[in-house]
C-alpha positions in Angstrom: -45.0 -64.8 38.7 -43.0 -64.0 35.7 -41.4 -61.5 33.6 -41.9 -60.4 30.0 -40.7 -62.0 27.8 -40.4 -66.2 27.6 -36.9 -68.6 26.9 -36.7 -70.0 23.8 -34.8 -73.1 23.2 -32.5 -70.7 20.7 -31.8 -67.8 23.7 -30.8 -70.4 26.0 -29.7 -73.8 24.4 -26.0 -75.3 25.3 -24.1 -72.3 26.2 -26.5 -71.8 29.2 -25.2 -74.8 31.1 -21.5 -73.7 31.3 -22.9 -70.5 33.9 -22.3 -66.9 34.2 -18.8 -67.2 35.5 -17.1 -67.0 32.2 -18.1 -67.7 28.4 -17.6 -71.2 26.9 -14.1 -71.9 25.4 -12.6 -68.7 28.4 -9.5 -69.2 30.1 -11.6 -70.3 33.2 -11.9 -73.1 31.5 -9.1 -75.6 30.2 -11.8 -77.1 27.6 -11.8 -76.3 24.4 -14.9 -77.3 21.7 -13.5 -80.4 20.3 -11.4 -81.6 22.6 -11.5 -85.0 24.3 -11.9 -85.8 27.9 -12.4 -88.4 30.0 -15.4 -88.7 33.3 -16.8 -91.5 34.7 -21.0 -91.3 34.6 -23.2 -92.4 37.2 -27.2 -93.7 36.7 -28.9 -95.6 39.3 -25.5 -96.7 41.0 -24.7 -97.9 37.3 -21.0 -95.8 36.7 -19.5 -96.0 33.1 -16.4 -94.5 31.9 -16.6 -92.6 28.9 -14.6 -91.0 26.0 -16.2 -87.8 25.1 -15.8 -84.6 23.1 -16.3 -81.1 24.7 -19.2 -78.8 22.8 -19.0 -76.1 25.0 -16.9 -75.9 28.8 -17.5 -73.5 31.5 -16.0 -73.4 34.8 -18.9 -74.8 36.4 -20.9 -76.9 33.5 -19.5 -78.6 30.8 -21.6 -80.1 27.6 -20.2 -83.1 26.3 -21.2 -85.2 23.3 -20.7 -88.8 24.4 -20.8 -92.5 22.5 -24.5 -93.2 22.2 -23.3 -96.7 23.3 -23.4 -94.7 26.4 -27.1 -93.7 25.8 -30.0 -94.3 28.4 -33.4 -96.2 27.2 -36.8 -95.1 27.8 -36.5 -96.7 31.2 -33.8 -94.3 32.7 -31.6 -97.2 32.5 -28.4 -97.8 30.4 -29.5 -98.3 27.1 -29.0 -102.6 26.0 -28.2 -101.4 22.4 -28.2 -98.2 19.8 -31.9 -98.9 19.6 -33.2 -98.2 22.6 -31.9 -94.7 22.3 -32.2 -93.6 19.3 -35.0 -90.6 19.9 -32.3 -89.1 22.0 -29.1 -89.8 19.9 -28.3 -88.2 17.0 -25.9 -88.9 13.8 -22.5 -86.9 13.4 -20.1 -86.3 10.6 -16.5 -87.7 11.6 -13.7 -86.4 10.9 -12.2 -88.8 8.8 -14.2 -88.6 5.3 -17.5 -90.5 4.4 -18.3 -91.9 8.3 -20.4 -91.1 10.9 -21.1 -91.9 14.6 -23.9 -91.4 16.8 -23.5 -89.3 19.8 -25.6 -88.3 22.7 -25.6 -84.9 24.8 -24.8 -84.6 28.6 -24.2 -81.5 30.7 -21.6 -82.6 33.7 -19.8 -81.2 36.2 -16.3 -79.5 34.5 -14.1 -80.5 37.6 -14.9 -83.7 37.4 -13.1 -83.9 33.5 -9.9 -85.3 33.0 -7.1 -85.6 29.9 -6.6 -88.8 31.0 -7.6 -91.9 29.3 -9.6 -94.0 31.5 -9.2 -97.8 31.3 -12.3 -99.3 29.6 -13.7 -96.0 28.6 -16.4 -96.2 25.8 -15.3 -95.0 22.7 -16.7 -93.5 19.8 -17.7 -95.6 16.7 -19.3 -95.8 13.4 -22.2 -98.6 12.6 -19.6 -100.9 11.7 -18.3 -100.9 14.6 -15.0 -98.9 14.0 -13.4 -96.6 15.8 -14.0 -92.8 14.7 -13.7 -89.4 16.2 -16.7 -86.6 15.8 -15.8 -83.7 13.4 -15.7 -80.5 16.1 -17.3 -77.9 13.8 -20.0 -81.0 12.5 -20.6 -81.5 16.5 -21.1 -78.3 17.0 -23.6 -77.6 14.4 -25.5 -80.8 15.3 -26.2 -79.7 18.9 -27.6 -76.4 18.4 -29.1 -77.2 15.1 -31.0 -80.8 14.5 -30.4 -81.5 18.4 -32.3 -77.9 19.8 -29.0 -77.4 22.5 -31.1 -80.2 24.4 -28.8 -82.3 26.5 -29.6 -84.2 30.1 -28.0 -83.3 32.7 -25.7 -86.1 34.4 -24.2 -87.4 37.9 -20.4 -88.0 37.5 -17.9 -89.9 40.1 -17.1 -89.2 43.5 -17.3 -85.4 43.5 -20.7 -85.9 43.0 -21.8 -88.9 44.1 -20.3 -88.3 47.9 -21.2 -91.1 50.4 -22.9 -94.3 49.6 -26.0 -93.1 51.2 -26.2 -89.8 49.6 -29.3 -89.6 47.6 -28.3 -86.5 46.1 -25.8 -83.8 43.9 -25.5 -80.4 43.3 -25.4 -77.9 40.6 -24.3 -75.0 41.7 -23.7 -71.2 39.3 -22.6 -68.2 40.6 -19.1 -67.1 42.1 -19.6 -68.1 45.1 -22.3 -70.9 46.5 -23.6 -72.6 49.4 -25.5 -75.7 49.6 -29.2 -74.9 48.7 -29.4 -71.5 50.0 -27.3 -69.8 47.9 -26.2 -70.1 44.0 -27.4 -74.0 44.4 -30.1 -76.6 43.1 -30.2 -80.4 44.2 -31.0 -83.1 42.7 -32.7 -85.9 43.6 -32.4 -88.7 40.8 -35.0 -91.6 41.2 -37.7 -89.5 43.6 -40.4 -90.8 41.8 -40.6 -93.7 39.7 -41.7 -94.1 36.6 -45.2 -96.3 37.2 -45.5 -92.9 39.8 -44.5 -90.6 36.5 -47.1 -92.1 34.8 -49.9 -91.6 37.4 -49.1 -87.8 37.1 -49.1 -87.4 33.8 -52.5 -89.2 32.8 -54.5 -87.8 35.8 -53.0 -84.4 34.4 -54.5 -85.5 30.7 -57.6 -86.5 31.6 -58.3 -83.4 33.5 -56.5 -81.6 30.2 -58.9 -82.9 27.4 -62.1 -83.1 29.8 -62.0 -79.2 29.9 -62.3 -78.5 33.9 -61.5 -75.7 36.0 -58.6 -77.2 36.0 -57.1 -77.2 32.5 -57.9 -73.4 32.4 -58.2 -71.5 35.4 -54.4 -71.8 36.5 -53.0 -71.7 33.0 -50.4 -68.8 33.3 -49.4 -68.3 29.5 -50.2 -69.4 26.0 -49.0 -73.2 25.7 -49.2 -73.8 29.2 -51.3 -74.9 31.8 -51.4 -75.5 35.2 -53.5 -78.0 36.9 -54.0 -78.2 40.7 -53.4 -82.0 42.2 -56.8 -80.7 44.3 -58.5 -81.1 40.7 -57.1 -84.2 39.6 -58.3 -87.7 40.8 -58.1 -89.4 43.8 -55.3 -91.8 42.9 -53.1 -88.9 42.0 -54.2 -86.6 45.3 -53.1 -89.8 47.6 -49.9 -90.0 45.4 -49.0 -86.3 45.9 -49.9 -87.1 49.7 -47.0 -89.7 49.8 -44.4 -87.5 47.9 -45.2 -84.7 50.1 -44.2 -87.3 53.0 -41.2 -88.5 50.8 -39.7 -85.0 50.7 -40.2 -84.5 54.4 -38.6 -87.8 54.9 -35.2 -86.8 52.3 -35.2 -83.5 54.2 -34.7 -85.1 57.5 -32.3 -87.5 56.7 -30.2 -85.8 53.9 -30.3 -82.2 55.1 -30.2 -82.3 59.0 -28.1 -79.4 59.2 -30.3 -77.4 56.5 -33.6 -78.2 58.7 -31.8 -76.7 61.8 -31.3 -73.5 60.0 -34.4 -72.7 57.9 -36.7 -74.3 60.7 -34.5 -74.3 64.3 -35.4 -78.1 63.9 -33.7 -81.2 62.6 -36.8 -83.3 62.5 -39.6 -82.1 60.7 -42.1 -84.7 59.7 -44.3 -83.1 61.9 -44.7 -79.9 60.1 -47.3 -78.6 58.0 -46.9 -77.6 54.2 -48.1 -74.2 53.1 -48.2 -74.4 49.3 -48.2 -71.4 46.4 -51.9 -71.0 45.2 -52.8 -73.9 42.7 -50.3 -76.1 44.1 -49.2 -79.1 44.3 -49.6 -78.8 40.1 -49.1 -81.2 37.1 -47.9 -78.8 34.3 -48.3 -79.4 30.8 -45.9 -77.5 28.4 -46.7 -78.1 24.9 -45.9 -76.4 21.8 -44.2 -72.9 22.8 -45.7 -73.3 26.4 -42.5 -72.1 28.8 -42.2 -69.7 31.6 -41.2 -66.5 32.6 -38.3 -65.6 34.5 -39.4 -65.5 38.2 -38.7 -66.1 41.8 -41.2 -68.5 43.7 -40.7 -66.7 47.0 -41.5 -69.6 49.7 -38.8 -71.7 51.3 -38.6 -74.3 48.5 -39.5 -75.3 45.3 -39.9 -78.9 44.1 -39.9 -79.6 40.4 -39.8 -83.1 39.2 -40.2 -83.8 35.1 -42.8 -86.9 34.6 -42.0 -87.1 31.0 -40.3 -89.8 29.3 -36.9 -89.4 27.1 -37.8 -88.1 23.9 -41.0 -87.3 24.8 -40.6 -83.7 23.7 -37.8 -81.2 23.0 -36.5 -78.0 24.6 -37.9 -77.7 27.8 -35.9 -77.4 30.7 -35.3 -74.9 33.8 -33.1 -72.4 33.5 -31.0 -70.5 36.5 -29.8 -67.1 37.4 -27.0 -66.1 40.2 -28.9 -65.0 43.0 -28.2 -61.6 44.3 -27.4 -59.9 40.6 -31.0 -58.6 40.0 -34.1 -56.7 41.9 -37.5 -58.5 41.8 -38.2 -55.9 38.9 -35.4 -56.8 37.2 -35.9 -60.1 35.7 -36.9 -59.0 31.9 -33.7 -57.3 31.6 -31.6 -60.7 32.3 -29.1 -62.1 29.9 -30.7 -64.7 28.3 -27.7 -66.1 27.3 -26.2 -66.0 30.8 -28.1 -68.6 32.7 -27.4 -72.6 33.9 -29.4 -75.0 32.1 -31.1 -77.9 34.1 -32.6 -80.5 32.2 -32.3 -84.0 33.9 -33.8 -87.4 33.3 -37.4 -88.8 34.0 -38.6 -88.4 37.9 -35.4 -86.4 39.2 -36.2 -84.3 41.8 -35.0 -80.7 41.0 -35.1 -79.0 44.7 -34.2 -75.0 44.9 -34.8 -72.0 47.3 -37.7 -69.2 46.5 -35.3 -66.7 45.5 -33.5 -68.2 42.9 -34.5 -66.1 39.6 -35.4 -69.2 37.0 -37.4 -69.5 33.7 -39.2 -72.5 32.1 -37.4 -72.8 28.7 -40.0 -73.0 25.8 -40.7 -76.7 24.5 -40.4 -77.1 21.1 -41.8 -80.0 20.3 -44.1 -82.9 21.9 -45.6 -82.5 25.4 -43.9 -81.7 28.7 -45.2 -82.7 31.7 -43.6 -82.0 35.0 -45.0 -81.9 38.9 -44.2 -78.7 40.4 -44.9 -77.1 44.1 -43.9 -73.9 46.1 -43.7 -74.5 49.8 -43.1 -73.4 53.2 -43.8 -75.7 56.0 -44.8 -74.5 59.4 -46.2 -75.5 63.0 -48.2 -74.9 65.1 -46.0 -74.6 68.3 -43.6 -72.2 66.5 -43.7 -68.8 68.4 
């Protein structure tokens, strides 16, 4: 698995999230860096309307620097106040002389962007509590300089959000797409929950710092490892049991029509999981750690990040049109050409095995993130 060369935040930081259709700032997109829009935000059925200011627009993906009153805590809630933010906002120049305002970074879908003023929209402000307006060129320089081209990636209104009972939205890249087997990755925000976050990521530490086969056999590059649930202790094995269940469940109920045309079945609860050698896996990205461009080549691939906002920097997976590139071809990719996906805290990220992605390299802190390759089978298939 892999390719030759890894992603660093620099090769693939904001421009990666607007997607190969067209560059940033094209005529395939009607946003311009620096100019305002309007979207309405969703987080845990939470929706805000926001004032923002475009940093780089693609047809597809659109980064946005928004209020940080509009900032979400440590708890993958809406942030109570400034505070609870403040290791993912960051300070901007304005444009009007001697002020500044602090801003966070979201990646949203572009169609769901509007010139229209929103009643009750959050607005940008300065400490005071004035109203102020980001400098563009300031902006700009903030997010791929002191903020790394990190942003999270963010449910917005209807288009996304679909029926009550969807538990799900897509990103999708590429010219044309199709709903997860082609030029498309769901998410599933909420999957796990934090407390469940947590178990992950300390069984994965212990079994880090102890020095088992774990914490070295499975490591695939310099700054990252790789460590089998098999290895880890019992409370996270019966975890990984239950999630495993969980997916089966979301499958069912979410993607009836999906099942029917991988599997020639609707209801699959029944069948059996065939999982890529050394998973179910917690992986730990530190330092530099990333991976390679790659395809996982089963039937799905589950990626959910454990770690907390602000935990570390970079980081991230990022995506490549499907059909544009051999299997040996994947060290010759644009590295500026990809989609970004970074979303918050226990979001299931859910994709197909032929989907060419990288792990972008983390930068700072610690990433931790539960990943699996799967098919699933039975035993009265022909």
């Amino acid at each position: 698995m892999g390719g030759d060369v890894p992603l660093d935040s620099a090769q693939v930081g904001g421009g990666t999230s607007s997607g190969l259709e067209a560059a940033p700032g094209s005529s395939s997109s009607p946003f311009q860096a620096g100019a305002l829009v309007y979207c309405q935000v969703l987080l845990r059925g939470v929706v805000r309307a926001v004032k923002a200011m475009v940093v780089e627009s693609g047809p597809a993906r659109t980064v946005l620097a928004c209020p940080a009153a509009v900032g979400i805590a440590s708890s993958g809630e809406w942030a109570a106040s400034l505070e609870a933010c403040r290791g993912t906002s960051f300070e901007c120049s304005c444009a009007e002389a001697g002020k500044s305002c602090a801003v966070v970074f979201y990646d949203v879908n572009t169609a769901a962007l509007s010139f229209i003023a929103l009643p009750g929209a959050t607005d940008f402000k300065t400490a005071d509590d004035e109203l102020a307006l980001p400098a563009t060129d300031s902006l700009v320089d903030l997010f791929h300089g002191e903020a790394g081209g990190d942003f999270l990636i963010m449910q917005t209104d209807h288009r996304d959000v679909g029926e009550a009972n969807q538990l799900y939205h897509e990103v999708t890249f590429g010219d044309k797409h199709d709903l997860f087997v082609w030029n498309s990755v769901l998410l599933l925000p909420d999957f796990l929950t934090q407390d469940e976050c947590s178990v992950l990521i300390e069984a994965g530490d212990r079994s880090a710092h102890s020095g088992t086969r774990a914490s070295t056999e499975f490591a695939t590059q310099e700054g990252m490892s790789r460590l089998p649930v098999r290895f880890l202790d019992l409370e996270a094995q019966l975890l990984t049991t239950s999630i495993e269940k969980r997916l089966k469940r979301i499958l069912e109920e979410q993607f009836p029509e999906l099942c029917e045309n991988i599997f020639g079945r609707r209801h699959i609860k029944d069948m059996n999981f065939s999982f890529w050698p050394g998973e179910p896996a917690v992986n730990r990205y530190m330092v530099g750690g990333g991976l390679n461009p790659h395809t996982d080549k089963r039937t799905f691939t589950i990626n959910v990040p454990l770690s907390e906002l602000g935990a570390f920097s970079g980081g991230g997976t990022v995506f490549w049109p499907q059909g544009q590139l051999g299997p040996q071809e994947h060290s010759k990719i644009d590295k500026q050409g990809g989609v970004l996906v970074r979303p918050c805290q226990g979001t299931a990220v859910l994709f197909n095995g032929s989907v060419t992605h990288a792990g972008r390299i983390v930068t700072s802190g610690i990433r931790h993130l539960f990943s699996a390759s799967f098919n699933l089978w039975s035993l009265d298939e022909d």
